[in-house]
ModelCIF file with pLDDT and N, C-alpha, C, O atoms, coordinates in Angstrom:
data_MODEL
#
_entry.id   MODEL 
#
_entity.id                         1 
_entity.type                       polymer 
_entity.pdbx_number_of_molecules   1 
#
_entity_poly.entity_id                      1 
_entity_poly.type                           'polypeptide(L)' 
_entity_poly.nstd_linkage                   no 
_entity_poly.nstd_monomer                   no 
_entity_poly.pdbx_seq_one_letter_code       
;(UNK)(UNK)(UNK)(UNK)(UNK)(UNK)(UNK)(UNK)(UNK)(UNK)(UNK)(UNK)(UNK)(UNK)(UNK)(UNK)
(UNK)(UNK)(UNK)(UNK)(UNK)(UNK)(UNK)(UNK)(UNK)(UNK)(UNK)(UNK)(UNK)(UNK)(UNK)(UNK)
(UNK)(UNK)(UNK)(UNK)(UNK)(UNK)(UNK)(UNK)(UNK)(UNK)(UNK)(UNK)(UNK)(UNK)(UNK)(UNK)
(UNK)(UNK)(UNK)(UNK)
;
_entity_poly.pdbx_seq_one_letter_code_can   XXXXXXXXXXXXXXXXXXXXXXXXXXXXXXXXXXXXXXXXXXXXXXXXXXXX 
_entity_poly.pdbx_strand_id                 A 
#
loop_
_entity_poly_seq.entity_id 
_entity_poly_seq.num 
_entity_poly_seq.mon_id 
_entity_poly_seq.hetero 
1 1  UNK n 
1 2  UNK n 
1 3  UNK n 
1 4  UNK n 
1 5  UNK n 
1 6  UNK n 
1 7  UNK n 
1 8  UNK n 
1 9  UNK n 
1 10 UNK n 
1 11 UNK n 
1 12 UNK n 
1 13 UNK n 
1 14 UNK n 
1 15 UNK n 
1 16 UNK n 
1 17 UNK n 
1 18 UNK n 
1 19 UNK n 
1 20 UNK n 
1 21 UNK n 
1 22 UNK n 
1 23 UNK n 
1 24 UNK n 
1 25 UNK n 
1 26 UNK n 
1 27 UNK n 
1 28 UNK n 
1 29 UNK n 
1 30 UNK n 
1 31 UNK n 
1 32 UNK n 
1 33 UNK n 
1 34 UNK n 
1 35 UNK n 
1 36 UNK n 
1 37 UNK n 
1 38 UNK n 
1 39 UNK n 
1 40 UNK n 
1 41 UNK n 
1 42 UNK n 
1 43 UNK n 
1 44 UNK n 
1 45 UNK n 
1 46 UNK n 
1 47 UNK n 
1 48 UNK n 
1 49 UNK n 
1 50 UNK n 
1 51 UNK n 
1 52 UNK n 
#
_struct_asym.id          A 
_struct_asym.entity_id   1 
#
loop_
_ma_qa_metric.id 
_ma_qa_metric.mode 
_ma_qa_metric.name 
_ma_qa_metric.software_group_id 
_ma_qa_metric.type 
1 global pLDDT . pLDDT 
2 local  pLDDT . pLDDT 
#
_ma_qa_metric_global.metric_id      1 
_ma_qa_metric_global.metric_value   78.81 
_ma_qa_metric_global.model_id       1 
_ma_qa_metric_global.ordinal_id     1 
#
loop_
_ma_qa_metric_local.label_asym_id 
_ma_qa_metric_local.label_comp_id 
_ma_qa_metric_local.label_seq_id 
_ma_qa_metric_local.metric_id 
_ma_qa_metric_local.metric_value 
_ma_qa_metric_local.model_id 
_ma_qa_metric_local.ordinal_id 
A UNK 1  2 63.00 1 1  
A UNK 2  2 70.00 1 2  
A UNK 3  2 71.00 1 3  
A UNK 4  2 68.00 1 4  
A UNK 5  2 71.00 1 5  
A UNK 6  2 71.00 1 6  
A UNK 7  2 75.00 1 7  
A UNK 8  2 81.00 1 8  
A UNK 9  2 79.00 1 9  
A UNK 10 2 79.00 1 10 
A UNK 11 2 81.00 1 11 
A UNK 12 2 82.00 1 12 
A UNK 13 2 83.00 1 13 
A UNK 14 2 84.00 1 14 
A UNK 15 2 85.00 1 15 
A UNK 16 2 85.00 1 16 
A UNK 17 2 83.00 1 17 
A UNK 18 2 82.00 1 18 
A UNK 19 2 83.00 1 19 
A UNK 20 2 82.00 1 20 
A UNK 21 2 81.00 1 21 
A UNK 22 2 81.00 1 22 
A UNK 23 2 79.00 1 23 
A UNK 24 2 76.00 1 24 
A UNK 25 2 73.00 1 25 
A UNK 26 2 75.00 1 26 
A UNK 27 2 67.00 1 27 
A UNK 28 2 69.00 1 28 
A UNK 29 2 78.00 1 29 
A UNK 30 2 77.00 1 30 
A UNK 31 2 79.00 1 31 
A UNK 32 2 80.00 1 32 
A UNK 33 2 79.00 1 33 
A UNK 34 2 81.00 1 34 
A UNK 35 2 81.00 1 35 
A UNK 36 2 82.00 1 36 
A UNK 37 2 80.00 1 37 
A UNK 38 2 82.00 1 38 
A UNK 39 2 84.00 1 39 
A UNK 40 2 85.00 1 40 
A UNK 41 2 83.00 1 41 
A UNK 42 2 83.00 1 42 
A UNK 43 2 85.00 1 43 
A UNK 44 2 84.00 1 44 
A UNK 45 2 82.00 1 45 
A UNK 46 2 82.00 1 46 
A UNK 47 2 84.00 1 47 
A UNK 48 2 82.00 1 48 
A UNK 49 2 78.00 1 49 
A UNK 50 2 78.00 1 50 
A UNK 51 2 80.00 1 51 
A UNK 52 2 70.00 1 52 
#
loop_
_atom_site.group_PDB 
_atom_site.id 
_atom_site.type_symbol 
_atom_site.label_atom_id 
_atom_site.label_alt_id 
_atom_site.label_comp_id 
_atom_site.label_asym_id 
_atom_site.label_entity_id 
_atom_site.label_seq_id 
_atom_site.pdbx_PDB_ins_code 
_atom_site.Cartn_x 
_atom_site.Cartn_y 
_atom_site.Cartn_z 
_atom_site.occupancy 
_atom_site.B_iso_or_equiv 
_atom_site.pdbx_formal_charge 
_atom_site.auth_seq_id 
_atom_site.auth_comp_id 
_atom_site.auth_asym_id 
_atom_site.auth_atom_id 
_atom_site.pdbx_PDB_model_num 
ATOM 1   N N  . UNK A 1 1  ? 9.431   -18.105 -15.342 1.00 63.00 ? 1  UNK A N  1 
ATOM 2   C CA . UNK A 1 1  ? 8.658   -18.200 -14.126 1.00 63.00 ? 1  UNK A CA 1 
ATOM 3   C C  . UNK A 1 1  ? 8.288   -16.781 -13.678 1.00 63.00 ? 1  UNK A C  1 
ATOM 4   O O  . UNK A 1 1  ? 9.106   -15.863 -13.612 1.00 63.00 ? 1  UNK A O  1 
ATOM 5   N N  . UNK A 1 2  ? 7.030   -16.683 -13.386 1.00 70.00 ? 2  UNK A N  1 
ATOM 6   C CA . UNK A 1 2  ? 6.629   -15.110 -13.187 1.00 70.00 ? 2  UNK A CA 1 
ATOM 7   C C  . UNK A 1 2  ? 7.205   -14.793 -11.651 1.00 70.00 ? 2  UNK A C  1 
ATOM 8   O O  . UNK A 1 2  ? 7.524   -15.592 -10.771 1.00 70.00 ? 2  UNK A O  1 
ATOM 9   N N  . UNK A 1 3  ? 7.216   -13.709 -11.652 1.00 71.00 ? 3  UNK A N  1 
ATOM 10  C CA . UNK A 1 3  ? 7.600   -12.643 -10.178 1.00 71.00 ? 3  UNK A CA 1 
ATOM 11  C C  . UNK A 1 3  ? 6.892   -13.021 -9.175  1.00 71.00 ? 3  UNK A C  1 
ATOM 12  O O  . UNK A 1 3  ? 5.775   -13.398 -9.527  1.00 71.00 ? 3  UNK A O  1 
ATOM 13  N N  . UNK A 1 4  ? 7.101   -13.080 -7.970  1.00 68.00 ? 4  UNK A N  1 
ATOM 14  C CA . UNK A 1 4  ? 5.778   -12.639 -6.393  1.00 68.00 ? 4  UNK A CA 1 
ATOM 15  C C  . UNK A 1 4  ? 6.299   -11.763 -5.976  1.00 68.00 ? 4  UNK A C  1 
ATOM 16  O O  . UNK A 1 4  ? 7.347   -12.144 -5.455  1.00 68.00 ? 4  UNK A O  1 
ATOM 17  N N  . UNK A 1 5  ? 6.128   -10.411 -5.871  1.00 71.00 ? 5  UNK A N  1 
ATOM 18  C CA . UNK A 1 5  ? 6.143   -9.813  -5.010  1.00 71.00 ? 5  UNK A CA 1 
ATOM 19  C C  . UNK A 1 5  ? 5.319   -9.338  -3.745  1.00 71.00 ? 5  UNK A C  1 
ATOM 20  O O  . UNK A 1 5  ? 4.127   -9.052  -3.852  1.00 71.00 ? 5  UNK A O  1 
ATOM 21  N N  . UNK A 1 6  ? 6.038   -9.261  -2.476  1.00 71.00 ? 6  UNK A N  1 
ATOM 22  C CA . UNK A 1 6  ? 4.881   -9.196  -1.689  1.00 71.00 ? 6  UNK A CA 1 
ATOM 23  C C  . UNK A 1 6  ? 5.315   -7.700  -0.652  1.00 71.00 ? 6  UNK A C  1 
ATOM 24  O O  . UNK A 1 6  ? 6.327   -7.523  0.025   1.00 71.00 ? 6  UNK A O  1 
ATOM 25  N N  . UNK A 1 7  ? 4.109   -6.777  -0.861  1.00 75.00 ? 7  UNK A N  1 
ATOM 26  C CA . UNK A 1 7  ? 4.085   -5.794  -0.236  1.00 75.00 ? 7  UNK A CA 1 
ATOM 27  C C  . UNK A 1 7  ? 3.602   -5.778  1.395   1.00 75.00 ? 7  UNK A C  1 
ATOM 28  O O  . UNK A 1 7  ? 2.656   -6.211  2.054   1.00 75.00 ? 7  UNK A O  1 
ATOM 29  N N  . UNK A 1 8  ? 4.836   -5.013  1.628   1.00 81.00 ? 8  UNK A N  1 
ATOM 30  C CA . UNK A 1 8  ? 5.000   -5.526  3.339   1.00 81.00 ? 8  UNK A CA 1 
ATOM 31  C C  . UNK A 1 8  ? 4.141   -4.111  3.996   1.00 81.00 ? 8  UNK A C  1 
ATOM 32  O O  . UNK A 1 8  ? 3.996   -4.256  5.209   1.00 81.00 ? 8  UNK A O  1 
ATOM 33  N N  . UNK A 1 9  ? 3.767   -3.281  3.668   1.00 79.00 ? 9  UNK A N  1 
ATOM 34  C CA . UNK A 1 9  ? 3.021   -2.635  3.689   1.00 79.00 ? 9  UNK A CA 1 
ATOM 35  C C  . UNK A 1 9  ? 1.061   -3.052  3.830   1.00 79.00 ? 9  UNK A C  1 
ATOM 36  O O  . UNK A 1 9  ? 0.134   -2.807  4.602   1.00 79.00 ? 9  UNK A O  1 
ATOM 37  N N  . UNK A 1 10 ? 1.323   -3.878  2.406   1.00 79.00 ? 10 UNK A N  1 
ATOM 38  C CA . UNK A 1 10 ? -0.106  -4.529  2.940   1.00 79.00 ? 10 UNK A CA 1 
ATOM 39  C C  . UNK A 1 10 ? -0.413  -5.871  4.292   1.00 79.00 ? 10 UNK A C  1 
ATOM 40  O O  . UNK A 1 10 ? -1.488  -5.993  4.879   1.00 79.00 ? 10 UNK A O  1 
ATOM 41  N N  . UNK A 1 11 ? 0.727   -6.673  4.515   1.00 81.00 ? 11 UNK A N  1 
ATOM 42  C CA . UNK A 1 11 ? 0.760   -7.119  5.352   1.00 81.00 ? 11 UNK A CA 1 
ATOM 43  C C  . UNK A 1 11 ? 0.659   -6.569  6.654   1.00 81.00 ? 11 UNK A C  1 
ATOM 44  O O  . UNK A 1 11 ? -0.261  -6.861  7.418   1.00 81.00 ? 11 UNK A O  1 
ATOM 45  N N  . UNK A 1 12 ? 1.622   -5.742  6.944   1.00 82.00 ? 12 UNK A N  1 
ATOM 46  C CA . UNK A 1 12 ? 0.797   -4.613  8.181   1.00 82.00 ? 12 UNK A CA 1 
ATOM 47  C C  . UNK A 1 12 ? -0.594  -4.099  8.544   1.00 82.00 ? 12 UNK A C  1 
ATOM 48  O O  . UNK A 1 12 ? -1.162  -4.083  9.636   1.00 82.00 ? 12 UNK A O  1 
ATOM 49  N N  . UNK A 1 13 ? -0.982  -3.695  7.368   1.00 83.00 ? 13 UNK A N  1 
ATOM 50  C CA . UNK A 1 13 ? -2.381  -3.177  7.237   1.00 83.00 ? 13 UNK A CA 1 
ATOM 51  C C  . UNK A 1 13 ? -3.186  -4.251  7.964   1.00 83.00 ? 13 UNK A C  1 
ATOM 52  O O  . UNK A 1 13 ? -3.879  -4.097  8.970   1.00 83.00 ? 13 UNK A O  1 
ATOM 53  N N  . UNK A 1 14 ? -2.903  -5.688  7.068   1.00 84.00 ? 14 UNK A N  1 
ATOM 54  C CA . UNK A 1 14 ? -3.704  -6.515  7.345   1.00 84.00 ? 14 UNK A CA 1 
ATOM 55  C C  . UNK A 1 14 ? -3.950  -6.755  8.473   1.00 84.00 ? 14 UNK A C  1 
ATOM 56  O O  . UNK A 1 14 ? -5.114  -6.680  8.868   1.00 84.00 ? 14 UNK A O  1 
ATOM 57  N N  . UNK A 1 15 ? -2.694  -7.193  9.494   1.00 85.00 ? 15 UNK A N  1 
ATOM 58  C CA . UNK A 1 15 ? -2.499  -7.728  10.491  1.00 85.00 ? 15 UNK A CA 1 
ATOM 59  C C  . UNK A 1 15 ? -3.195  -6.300  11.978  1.00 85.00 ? 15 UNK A C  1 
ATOM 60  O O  . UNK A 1 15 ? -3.847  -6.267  13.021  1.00 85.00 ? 15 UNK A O  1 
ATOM 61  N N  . UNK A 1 16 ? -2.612  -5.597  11.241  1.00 85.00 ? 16 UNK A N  1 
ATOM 62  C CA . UNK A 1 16 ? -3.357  -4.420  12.536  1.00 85.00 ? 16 UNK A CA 1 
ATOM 63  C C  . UNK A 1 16 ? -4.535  -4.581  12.260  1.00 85.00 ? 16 UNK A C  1 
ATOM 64  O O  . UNK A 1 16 ? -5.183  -4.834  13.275  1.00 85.00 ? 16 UNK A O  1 
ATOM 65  N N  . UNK A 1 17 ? -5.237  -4.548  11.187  1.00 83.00 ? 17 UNK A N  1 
ATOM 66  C CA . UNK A 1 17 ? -6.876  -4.589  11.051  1.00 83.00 ? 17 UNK A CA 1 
ATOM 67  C C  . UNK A 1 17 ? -7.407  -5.551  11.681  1.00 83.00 ? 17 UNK A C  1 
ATOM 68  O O  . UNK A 1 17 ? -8.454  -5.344  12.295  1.00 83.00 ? 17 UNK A O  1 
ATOM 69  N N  . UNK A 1 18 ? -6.898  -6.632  11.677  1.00 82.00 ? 18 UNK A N  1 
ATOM 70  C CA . UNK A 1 18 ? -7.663  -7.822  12.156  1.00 82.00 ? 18 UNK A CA 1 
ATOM 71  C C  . UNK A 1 18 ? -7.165  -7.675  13.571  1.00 82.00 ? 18 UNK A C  1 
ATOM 72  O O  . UNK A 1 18 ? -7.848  -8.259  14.412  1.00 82.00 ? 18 UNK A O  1 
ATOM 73  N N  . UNK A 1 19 ? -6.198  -7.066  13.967  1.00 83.00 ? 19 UNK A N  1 
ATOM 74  C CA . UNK A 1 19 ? -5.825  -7.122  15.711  1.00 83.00 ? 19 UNK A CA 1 
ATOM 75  C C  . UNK A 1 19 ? -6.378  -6.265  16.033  1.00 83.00 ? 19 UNK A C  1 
ATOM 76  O O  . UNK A 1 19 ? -6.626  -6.277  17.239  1.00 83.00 ? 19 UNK A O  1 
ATOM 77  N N  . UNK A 1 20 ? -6.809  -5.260  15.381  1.00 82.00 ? 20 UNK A N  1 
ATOM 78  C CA . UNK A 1 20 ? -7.963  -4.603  15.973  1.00 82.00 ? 20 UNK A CA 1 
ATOM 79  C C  . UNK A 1 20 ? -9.036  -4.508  16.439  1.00 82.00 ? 20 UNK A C  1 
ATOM 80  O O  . UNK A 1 20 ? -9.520  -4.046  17.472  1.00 82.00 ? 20 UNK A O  1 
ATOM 81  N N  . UNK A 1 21 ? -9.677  -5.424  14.802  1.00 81.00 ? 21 UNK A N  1 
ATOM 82  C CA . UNK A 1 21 ? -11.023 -6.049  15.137  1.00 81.00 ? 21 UNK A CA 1 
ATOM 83  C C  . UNK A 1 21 ? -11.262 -6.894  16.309  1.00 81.00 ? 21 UNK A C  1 
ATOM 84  O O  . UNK A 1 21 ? -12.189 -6.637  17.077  1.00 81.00 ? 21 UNK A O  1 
ATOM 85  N N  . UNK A 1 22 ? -10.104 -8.357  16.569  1.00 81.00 ? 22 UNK A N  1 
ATOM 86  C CA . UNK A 1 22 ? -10.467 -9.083  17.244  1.00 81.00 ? 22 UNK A CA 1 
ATOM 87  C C  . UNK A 1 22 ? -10.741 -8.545  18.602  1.00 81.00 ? 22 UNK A C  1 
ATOM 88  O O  . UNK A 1 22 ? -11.581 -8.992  19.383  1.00 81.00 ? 22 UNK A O  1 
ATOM 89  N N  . UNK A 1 23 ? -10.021 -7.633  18.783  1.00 79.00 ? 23 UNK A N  1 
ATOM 90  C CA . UNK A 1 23 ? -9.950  -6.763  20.481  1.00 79.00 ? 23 UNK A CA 1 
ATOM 91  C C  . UNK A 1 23 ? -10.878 -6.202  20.226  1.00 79.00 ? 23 UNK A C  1 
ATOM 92  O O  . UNK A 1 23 ? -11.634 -7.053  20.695  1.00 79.00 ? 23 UNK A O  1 
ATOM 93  N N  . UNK A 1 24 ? -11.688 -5.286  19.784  1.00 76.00 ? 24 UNK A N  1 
ATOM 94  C CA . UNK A 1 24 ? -12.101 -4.180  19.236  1.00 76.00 ? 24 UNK A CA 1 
ATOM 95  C C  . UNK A 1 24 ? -13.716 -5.056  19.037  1.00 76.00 ? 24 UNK A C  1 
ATOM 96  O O  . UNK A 1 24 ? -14.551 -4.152  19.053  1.00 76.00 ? 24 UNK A O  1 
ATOM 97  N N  . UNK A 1 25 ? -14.363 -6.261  18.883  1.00 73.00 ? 25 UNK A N  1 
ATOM 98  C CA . UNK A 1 25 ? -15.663 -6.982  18.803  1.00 73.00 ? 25 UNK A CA 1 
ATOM 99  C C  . UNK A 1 25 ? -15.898 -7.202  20.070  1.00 73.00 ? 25 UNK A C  1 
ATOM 100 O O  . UNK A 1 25 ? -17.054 -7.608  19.954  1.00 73.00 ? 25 UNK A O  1 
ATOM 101 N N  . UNK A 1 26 ? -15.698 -7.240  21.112  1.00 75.00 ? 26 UNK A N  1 
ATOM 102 C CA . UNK A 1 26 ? -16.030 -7.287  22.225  1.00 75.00 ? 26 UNK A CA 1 
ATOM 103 C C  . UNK A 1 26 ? -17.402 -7.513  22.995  1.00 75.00 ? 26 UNK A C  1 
ATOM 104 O O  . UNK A 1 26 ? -17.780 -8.105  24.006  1.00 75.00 ? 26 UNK A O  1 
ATOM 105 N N  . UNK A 1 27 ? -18.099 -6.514  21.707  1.00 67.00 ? 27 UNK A N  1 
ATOM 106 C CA . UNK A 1 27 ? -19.789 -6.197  22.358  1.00 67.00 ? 27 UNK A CA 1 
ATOM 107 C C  . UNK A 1 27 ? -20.620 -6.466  21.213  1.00 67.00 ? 27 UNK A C  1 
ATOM 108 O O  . UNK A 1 27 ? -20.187 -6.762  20.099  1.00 67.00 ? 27 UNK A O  1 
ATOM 109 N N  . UNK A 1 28 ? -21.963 -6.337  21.569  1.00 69.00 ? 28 UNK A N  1 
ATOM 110 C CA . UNK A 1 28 ? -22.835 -6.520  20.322  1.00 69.00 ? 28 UNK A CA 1 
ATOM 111 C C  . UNK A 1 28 ? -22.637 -7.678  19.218  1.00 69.00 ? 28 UNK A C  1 
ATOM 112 O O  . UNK A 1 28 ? -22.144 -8.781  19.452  1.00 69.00 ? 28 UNK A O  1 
ATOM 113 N N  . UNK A 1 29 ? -23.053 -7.280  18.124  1.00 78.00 ? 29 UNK A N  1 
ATOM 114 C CA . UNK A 1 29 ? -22.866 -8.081  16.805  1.00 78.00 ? 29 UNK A CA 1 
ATOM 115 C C  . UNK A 1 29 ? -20.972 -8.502  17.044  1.00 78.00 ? 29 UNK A C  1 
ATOM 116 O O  . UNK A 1 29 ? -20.243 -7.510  17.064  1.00 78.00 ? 29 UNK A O  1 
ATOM 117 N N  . UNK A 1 30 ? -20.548 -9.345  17.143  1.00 77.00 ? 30 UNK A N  1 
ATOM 118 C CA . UNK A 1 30 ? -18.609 -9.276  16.502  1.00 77.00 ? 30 UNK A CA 1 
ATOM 119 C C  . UNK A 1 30 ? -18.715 -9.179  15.457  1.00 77.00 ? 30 UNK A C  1 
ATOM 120 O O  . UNK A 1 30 ? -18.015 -8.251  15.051  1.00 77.00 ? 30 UNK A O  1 
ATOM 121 N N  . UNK A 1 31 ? -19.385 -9.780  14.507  1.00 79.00 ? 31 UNK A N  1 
ATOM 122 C CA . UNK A 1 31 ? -19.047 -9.890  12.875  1.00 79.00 ? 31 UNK A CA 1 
ATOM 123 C C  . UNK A 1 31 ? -19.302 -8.163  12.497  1.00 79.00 ? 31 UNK A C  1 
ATOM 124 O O  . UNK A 1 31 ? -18.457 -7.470  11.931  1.00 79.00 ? 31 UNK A O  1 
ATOM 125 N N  . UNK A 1 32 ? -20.385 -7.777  12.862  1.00 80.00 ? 32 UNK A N  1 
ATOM 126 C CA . UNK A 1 32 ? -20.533 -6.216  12.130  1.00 80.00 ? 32 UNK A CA 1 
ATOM 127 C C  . UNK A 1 32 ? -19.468 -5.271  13.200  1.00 80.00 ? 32 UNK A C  1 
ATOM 128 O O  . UNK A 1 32 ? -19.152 -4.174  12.740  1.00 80.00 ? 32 UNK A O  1 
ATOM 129 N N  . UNK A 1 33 ? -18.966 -5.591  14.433  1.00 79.00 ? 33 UNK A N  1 
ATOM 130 C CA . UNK A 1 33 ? -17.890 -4.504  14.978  1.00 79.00 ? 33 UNK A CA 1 
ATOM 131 C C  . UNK A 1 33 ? -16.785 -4.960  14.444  1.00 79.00 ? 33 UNK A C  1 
ATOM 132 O O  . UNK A 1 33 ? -16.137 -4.034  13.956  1.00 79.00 ? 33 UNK A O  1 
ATOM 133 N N  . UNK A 1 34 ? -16.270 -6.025  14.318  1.00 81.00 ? 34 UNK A N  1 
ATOM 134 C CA . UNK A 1 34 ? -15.214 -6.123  13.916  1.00 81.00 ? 34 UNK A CA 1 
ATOM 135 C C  . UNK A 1 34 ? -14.877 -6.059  12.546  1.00 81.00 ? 34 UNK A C  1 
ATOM 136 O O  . UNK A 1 34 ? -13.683 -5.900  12.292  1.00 81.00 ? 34 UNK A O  1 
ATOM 137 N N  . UNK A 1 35 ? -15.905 -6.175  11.343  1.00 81.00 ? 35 UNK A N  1 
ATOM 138 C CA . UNK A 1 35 ? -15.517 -5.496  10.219  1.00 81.00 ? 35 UNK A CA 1 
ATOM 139 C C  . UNK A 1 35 ? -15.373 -3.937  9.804   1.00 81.00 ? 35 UNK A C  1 
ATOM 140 O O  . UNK A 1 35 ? -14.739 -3.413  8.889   1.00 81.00 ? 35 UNK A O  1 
ATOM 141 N N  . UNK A 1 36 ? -16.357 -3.287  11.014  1.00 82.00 ? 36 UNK A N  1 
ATOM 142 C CA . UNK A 1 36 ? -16.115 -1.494  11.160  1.00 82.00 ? 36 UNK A CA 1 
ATOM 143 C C  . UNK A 1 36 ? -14.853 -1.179  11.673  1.00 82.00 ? 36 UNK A C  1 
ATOM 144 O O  . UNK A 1 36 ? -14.039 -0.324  11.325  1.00 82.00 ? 36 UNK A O  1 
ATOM 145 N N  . UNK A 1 37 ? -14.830 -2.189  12.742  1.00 80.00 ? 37 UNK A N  1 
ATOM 146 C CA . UNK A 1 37 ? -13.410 -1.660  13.170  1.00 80.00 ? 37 UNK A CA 1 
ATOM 147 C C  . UNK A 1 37 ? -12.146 -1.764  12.468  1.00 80.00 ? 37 UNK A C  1 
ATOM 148 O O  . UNK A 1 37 ? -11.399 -0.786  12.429  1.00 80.00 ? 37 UNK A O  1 
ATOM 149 N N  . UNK A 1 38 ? -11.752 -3.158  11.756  1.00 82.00 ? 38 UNK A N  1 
ATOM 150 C CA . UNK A 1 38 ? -11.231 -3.345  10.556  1.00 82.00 ? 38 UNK A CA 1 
ATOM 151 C C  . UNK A 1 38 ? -10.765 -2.509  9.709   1.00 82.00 ? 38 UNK A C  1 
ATOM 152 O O  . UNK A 1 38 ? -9.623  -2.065  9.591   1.00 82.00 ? 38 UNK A O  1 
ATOM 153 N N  . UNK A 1 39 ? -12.066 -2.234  8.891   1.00 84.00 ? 39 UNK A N  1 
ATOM 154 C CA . UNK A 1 39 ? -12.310 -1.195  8.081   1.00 84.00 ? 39 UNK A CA 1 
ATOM 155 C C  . UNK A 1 39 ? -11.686 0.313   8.528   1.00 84.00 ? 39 UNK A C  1 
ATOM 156 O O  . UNK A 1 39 ? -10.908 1.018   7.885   1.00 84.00 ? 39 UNK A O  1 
ATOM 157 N N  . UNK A 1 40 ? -12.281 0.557   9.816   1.00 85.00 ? 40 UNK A N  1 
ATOM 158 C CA . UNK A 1 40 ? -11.513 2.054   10.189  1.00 85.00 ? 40 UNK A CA 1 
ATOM 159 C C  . UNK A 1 40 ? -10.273 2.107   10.267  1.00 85.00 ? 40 UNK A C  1 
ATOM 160 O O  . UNK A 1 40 ? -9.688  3.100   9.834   1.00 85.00 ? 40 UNK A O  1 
ATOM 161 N N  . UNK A 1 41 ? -9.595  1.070   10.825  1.00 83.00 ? 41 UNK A N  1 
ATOM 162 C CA . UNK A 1 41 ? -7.885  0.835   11.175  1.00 83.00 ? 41 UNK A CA 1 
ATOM 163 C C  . UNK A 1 41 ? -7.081  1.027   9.804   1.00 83.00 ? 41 UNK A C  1 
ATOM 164 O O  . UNK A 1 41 ? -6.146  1.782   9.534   1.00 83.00 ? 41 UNK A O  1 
ATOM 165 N N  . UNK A 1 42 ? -7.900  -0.099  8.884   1.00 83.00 ? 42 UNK A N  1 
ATOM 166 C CA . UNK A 1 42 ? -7.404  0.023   7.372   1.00 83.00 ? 42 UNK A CA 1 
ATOM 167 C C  . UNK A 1 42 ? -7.134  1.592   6.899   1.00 83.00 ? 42 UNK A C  1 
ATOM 168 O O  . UNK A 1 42 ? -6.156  2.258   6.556   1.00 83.00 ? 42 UNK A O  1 
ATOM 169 N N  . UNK A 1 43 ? -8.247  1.755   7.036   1.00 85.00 ? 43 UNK A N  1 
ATOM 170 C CA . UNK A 1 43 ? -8.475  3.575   6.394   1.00 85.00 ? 43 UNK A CA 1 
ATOM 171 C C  . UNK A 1 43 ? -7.465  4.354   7.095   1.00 85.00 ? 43 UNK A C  1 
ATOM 172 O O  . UNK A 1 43 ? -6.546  4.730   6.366   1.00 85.00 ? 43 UNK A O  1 
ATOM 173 N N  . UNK A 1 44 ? -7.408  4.623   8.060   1.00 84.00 ? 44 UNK A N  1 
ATOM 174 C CA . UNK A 1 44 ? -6.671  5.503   9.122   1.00 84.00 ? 44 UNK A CA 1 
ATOM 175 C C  . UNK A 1 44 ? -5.264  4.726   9.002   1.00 84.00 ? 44 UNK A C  1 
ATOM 176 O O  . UNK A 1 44 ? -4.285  5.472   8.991   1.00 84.00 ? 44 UNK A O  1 
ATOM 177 N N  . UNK A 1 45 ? -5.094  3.798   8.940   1.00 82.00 ? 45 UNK A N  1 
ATOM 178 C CA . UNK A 1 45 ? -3.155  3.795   8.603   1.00 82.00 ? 45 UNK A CA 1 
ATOM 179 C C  . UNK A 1 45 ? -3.185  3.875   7.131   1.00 82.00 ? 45 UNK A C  1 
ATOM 180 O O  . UNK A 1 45 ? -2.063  4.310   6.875   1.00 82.00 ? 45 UNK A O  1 
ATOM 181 N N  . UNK A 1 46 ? -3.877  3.693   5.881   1.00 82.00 ? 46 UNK A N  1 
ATOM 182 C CA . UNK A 1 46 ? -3.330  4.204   4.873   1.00 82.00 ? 46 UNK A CA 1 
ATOM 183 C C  . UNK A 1 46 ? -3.158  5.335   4.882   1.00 82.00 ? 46 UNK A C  1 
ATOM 184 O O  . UNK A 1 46 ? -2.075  5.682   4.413   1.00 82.00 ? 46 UNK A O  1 
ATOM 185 N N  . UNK A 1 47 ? -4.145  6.512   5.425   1.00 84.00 ? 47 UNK A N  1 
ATOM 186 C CA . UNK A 1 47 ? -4.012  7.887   5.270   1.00 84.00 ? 47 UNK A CA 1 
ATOM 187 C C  . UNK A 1 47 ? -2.511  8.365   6.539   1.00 84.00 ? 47 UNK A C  1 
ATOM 188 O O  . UNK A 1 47 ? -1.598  9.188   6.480   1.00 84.00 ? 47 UNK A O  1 
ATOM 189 N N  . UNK A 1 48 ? -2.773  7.742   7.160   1.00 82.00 ? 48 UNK A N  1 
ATOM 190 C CA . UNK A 1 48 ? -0.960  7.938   7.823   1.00 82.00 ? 48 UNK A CA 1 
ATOM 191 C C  . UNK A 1 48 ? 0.115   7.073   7.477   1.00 82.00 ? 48 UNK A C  1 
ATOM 192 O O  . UNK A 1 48 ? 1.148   6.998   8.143   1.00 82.00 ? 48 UNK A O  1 
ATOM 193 N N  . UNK A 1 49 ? -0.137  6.353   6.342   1.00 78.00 ? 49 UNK A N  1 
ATOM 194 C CA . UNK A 1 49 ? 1.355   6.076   5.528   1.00 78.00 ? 49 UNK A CA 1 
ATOM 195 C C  . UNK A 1 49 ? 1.636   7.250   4.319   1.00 78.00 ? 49 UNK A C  1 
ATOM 196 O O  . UNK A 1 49 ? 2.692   7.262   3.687   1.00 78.00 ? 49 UNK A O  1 
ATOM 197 N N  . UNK A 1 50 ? 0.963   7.854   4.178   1.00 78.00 ? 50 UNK A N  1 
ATOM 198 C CA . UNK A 1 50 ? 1.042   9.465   3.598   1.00 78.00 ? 50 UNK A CA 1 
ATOM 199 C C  . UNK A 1 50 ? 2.200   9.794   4.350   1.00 78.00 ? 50 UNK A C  1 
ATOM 200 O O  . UNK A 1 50 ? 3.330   9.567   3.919   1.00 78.00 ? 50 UNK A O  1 
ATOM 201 N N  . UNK A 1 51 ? 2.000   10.266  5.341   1.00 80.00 ? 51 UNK A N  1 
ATOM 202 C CA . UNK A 1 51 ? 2.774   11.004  6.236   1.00 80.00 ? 51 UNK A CA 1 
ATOM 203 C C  . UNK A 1 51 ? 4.326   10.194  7.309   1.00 80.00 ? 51 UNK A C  1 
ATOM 204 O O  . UNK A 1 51 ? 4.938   10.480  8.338   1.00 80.00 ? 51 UNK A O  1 
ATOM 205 N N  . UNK A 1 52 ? 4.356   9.208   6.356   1.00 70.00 ? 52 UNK A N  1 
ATOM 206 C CA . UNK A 1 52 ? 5.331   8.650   7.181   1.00 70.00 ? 52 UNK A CA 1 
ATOM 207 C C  . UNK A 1 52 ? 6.014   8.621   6.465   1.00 70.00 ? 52 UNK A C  1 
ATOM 208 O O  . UNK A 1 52 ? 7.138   8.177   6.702   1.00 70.00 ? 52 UNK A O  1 
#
């Protein structure tokens, strides 16, 4: 029976991205703010799991 491993690291990511977005769509388009915002949260905590 093969392995699952599940990286709890990406689960974080996930979950802040999307709690970001959802707060974070507020105005304008939601679908296009909340995938920028997403997207930025993603980016900006991988580059500070460097440093942690």
């Amino acid at each position: 029976m093969p392995d699952v491993t599940i990286n709890l690291w990406t689960l974080i990511l996930g979950a802040a991205s999307g709690l970001a977005a959802v707060f974070g769509a507020r105005a304008g388009n939601r679908l296009v703010m909340g995938a920028i915002i997403g997207a930025a949260t993603a980016a900006i905590l991988t580059i500070a799991r460097g440093y942690i």
